[in-house]
N, C-alpha and C positions, 0 to 999 in steps of 0.2 A: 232425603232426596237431594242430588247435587243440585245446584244454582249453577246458571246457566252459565257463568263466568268458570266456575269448578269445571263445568262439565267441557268445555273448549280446552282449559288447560291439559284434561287428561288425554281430549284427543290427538293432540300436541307431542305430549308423552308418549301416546302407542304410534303415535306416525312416527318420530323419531327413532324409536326403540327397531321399527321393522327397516327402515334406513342404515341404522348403525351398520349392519355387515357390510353393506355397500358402500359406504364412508370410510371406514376400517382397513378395506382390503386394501393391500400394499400391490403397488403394478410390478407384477414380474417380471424376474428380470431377464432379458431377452436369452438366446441361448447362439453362443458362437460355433460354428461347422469347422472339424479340426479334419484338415487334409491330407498334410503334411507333416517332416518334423519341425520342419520352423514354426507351424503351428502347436506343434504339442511344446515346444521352448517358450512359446508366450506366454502359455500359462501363469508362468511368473510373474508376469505384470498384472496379473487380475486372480491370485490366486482363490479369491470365492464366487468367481463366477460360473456360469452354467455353460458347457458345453458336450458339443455329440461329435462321434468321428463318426465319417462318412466313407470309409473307404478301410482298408488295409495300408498299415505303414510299418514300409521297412526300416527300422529306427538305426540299423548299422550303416545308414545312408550319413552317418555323424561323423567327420574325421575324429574326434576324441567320444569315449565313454560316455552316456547319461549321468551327468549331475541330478541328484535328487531331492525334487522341491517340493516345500509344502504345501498343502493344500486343504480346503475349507469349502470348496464349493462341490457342484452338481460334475459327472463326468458319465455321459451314455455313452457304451460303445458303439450301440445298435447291431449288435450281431458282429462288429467290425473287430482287425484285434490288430496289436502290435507287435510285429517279431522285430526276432535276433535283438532286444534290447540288452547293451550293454553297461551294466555299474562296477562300476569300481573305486568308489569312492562314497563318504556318506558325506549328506548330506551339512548344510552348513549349523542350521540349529539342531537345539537337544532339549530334549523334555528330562521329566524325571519318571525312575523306574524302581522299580523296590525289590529285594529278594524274598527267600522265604521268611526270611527273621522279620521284614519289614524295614531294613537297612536300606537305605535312598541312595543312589547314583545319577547323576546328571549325565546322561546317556546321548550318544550320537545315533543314526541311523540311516540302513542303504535301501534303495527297495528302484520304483519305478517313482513314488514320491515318500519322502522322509516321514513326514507328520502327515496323518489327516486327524483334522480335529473338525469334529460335526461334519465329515465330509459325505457325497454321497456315489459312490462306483456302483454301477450297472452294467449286464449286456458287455462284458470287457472281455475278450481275450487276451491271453498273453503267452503267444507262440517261439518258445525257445529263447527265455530269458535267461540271463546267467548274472548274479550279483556274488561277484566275488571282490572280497574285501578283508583288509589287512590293514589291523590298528592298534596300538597302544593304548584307545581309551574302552570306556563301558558300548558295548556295541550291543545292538538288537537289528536283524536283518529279515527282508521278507520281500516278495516278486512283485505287492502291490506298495506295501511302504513298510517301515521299520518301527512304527509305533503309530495306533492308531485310537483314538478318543471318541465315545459318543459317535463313532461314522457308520454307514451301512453301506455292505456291499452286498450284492444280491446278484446270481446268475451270470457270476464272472467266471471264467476258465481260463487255467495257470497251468501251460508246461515251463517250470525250470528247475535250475538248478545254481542254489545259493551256497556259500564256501564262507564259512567267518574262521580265518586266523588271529588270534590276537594273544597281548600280553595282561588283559586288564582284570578284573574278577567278576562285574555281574554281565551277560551275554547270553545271546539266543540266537537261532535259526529259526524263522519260520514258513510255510509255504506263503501263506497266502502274508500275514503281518506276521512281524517281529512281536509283538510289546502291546496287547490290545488291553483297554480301558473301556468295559459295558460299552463295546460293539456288536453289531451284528453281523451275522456269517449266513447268508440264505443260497440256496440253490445254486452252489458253489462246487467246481470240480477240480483236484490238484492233483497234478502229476510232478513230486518233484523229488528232488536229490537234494539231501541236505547234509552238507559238513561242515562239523564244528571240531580245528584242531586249535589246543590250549597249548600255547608256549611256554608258560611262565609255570616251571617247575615247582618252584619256592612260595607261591601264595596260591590259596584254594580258593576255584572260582565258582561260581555258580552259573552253571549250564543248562542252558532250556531250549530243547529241540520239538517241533510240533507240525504235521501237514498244514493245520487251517491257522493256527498261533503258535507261537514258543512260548508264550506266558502271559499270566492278568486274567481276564475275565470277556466273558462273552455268550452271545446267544449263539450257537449253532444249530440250522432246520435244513435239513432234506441236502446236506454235502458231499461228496465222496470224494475221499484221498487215497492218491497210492503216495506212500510216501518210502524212498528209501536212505536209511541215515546213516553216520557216521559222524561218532565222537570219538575225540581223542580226551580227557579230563582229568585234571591234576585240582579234583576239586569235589562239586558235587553234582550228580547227571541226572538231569528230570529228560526223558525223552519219552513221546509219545506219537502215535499214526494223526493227532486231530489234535492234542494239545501235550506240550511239554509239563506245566504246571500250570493247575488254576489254582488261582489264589485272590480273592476277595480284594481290593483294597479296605482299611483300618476303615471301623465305621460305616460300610459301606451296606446298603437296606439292596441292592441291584441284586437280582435271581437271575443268575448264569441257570444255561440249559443246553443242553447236546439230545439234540432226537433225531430219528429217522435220517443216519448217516452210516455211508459204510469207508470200513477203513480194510484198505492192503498194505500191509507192514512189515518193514523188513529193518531193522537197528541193528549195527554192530556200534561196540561202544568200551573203551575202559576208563572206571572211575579210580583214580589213585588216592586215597584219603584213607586216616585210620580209621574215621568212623563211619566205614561205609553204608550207602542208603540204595543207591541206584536206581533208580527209578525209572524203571522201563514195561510201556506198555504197547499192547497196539493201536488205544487209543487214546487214553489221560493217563502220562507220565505219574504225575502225583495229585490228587485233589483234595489242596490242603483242607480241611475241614469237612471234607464231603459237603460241599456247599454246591454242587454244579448239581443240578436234577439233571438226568437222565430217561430217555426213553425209545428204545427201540436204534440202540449201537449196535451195529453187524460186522465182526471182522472175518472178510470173508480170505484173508491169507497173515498170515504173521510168523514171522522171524524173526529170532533174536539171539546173537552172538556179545556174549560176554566175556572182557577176558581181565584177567586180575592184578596182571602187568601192562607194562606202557608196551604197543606193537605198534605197527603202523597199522592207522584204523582210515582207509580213505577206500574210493572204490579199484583204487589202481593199486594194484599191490606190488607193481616195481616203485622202485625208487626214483629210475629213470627211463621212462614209459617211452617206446619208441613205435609212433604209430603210423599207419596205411588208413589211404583214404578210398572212398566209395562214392562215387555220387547216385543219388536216387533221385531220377526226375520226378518234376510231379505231372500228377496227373489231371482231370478234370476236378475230381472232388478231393483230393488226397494233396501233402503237401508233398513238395522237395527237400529234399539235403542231405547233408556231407556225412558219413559215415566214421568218424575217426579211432579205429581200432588198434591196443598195444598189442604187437610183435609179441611180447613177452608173456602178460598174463591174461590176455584175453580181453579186458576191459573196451568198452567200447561205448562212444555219446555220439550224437547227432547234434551238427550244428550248420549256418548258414543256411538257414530257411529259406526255399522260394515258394511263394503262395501259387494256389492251386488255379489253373489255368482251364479254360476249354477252347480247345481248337476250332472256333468256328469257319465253317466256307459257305457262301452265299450257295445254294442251291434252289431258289427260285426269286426272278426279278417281274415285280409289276413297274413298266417305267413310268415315272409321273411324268406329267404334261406342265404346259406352261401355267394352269391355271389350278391343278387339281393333284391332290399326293401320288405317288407309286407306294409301293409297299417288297420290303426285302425279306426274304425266309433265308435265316441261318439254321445252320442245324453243326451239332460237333462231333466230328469225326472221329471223336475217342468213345463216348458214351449214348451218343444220335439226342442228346435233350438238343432243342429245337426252341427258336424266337423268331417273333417277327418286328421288324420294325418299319418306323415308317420312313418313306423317302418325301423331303420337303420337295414341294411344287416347284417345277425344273423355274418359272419365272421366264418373264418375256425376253427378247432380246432384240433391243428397238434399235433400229438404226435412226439416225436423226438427219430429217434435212430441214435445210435453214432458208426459210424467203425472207431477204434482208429490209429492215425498214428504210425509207426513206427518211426527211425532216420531216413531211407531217403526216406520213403514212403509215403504221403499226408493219410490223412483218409479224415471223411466225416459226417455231420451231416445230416443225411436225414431226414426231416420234411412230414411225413400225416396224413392229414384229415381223421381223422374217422368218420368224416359224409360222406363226400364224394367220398372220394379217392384221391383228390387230393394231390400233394406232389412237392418237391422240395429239393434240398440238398446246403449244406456251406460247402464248402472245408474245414476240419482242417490240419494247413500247417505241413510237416514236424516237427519231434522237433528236428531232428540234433541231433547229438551224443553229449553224455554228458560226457565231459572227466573226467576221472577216474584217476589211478594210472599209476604210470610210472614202466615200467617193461626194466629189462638189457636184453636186444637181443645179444649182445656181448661183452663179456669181452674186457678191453682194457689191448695191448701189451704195453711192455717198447718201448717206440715214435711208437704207433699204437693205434690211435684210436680207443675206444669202440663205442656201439649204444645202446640208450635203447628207448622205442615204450609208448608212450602215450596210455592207452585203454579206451575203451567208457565203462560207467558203466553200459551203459545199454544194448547193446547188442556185447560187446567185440571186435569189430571190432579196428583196428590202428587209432586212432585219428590225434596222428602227434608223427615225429621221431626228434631225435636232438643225436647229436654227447657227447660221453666219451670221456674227455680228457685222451691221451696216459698217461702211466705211468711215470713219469720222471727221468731218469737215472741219479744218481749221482754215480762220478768217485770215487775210491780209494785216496786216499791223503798220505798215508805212512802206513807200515806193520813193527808189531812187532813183533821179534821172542821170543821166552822164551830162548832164548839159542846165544850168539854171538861165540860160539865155544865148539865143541866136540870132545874129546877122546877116540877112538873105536879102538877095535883091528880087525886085519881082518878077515874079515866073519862075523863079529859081525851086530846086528840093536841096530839102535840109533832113537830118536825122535825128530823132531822140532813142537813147537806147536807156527803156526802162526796166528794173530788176523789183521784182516783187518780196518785201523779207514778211515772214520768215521763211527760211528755201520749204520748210516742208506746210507752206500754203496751200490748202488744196486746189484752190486754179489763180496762176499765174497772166492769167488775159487780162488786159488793159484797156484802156476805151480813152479816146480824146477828145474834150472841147476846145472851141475855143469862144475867145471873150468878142472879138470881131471874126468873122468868117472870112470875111472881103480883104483882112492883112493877111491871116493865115489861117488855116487848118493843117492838121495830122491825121493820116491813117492810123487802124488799130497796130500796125506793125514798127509805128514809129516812127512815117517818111512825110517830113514837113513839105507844106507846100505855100511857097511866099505866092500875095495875092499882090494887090496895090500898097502902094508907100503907106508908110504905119507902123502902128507898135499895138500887138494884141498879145493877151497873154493867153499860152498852150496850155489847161489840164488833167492831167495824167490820173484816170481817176483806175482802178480796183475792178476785178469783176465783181464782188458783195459789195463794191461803192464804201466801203470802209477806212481805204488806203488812197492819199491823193498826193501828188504832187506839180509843180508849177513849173512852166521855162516861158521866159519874155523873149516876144519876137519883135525882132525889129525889119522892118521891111525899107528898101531905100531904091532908087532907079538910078539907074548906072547912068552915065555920061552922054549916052547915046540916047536913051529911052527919057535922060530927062529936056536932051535938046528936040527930039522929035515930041515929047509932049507938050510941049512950053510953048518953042520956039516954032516948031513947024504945025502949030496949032493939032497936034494930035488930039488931042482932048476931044477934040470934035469927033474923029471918025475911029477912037480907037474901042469903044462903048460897045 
């Protein structure tokens, strides 16, 4: 019996173990929507990524040829397909390819992509392709790529027509690949034209022409090829309607198969060599080892033209083909294009694809409303198939009117519908007062604060108020008189003219004593006044009493006033 520590760890164990898958799985990788041809040219930069075309692309939208690139990832067509692609050039890398002996060649390749290695094509059309190419090195060509590894393509269809000139020795044409390595071929359709002319007289090359491959190995299920060929070969011809030569790679445990396919065949071909083999079928050219199971191959046409000298083997049988064109529109379900036929021996291909159109004309309109859809009935004038779609809700159409805010008032932008009435409004917020100038509400006193009022410019109201500093009192410091002493007689006026420093004192008024009243006094303005005989002193004090100054009066009676005081006993009655 487990202990109760055992028995936790094992539960540990099985809860983990039903986790792992969920721990494990890798996040998929998303999948890009290809629209375009700038889209199908990105590819390059992500060549193992996953993507879908959405649409038909016309690939001759290219000023130059398709370059052809590798590729390792996901590619759905979705039913969608690519026309008029053109190559004429292979691509920039090269695998390796083997002949029949097992002899290796480091090989180029032309197609729609060069290499797929592990790659995966679905759902692909490929609508009047033409990969024609011309090269001095080991070449293998094919509508979807030119050597293909561990990839699967499944439920693609290929009309074209591939052309490999060259001078090198090991070479193929294939419909669908050039050069396949234990790939697969499922529910795949080829309609294509394939020639192989060998230039090079002087060395024996090995030729491999095939609808679904030209060479190597693979699964083929549920296919059908119409394949029509032409070799020219100054060498050795494996040509077949489904494969040129299968041939195992060394070592190799992979079970090639061909079942449930049918092949229409038509080869013209000459092989020049003395030890001639020729290998022409309508559907496995040669299989070396009988190593491909079979089951259930149907050739439902086959042809085959052999000739034992060098002729011209191509489908144009002038030299210098002069042709007349035709246009075929398309139609709703049907494609378009160009008819190009020689004057001379008949020969004739179709090219410049336009994709198949329907003519649609609205023949019934529900009108949607401001709030609610309409609905439109097409239908196509060529066939009557018939859609409906929908029409988005037509939406209001407000006219706006505006009640303006005040400063402390909100307005308002009210929105309606002149179709319907409908309406709605947007507060506009207050704008708040907008300060303006400052204006003096009150003067300021000496040590008394003034006030002056901030006003709104825009509708004059007190914004905000702030304080006048009081005016500031400075004291007198000392008083000057014009005069430190006067001589008056009595009764007389006399003047002191006093100056207060410093000039910016804030009050300048003066005040007078005096020391006897009876010899003199002074007004505040300065105007002495002699009293009886005497000497007093004038003074001169400050309004704050802080600044003083002095003037001696002397008082005296003049000659007259002193004989009538004296002499004529004034004294008595002058009192």
């Amino acid at each position: 019996m487990l202990s109760p520590m055992k028995r936790i760890i094992s539960i540990l164990l099985c809860s983990f173990m039903l986790l792992l898958p969920c721990l494990v799985q890798a996040e998929e990788t998303p999948v890009t929507p290809i629209s375009s041809l700038g889209d199908m040219r990105k590819i390059a930069q992500n060549p193992s990524g996953r993507y879908e075309l959405t649409c038909d692309i016309d690939m001759s939208a290219a000023e130059t040829p398709w370059t052809p690139l590798p590729f390792s990832g996901e590619l759905d067509g979705k039913g969608h397909g690519l026309y008029n692609l053109r190559v004429r050039t292979t691509g920039a890398d090269t695998a390796e390819t083997y002949d029949g002996n097992y002899k290796t060649y480091e090989t180029v390749f032309g197609g729609l992509f060069s290499i797929l290695d592990g790659a995966r094509l679905s759902n692909l059309r490929l609508v009047n392709t033409t990969v024609f190419v011309d090269t001095d090195q080991h070449c293998f060509l094919g509508a979807l790529a030119g050597f293909a590894q561990n990839a699967t393509i499944e439920n693609c269809t290929v009309q074209t027509r591939n052309h490999l000139t060259l001078t090198s020795i090991n070479a193929g044409v294939g419909g669908l690949v050039g050069f396949s390595v234990e790939s697969t071929f499922t529910g795949c359709t080829v309609d294509a034209e394939l020639i192989f002319t060998d230039m090079n007289t002087d060395a024996l090359c090995e030729e491999f022409l095939g609808g679904i491959y030209a060479s190597g190995c693979g699964v083929i299920d549920h296919c059908d090829a119409r394949v029509r060929g032409f070799a020219e070969v100054y060498g050795y011809a494996h040509s077949g309607g489904l494969i040129g030569m299968h041939k195992l790679p060394k070592k190799s445990q992979y079970k090639s198969s061909v079942s449930y396919t049918t092949a229409d065949t038509e080869i013209s071909f000459f092989e020049i060599t003395k030890s001639r083999r020729a290998y022409c079928s309508p559907t496995i050219g040669e299989d070396a080892g009988r190593q491909c199971k079979r089951l259930e191959m149907i050739t439902t046409h086959y042809e085959k033209y052999e000739s034992r000298k060098a002729e011209w083997m191509t489908p144009e049988k002038c030299e210098s083909p002069r042709y007349t064109s035709g246009i075929v529109e398309p139609t709703c379900t049907e494609w378009g294009y160009t008819v190009y036929t020689c004057t001379g021996c008949g020969y004739s291909y179709k090219d410049e694809y336009t994709a198949p159109e329907h003519q649609y004309q609205v023949v019934e309109t529900v009108p949607s409303t401001c709030t609610e859809e309409g609905k439109e009935t097409l239908r196509c004038s060529g066939c009557g198939d018939s859609f409906s779609r929908a029409l988005p809700a037509a939406g209001h159409k407000y006219q706006e009117t505006v009640l303006e805010p005040t400063c402390t008032e909100a307005g308002a932008r009210v929105f309606t519908c002149e179709v319907c009435g409908d309406s709605y409004s947007e507060e506009i917020p207050a704008m708040g007062h907008a300060p303006g100038e400052w204006v003096t509400s009150r003067e300021p006193e000496i040590d008394v604060e003034g006030e002056e009022q901030q006003l709104c410019s825009i509708c004059g109201a007190v914004v905000e108020t702030r304080p006048l500093p009081p005016i500031p009192y400075t004291h007198a410091e000392r008083i000057q008189l014009d005069s430190e002493a006067l001589a008056l007689t009595s009764g007389s006026t006399g003047h002191l003219a006093a100056e207060v420093f410093p000039a910016d004192a804030t009050d300048h008024t003066v005040s007078f004593t005096s020391s006897d009243e009876t010899v003199a006094t002074a007004r505040p303005d300065g105007t002495v006044l002699a009293g009886k005989p005497g000497t007093a002193t004038l003074t001169c004090l400050s309004a704050d009493g802080r600044a003083s100054a002095t003037c001696e009066v002397t008082v005296r009676y003049t000659t007259w006033q002193w004989v009538r005081h004296y002499v004529l006993f004034g004294w008595l009655w002058e009192e």
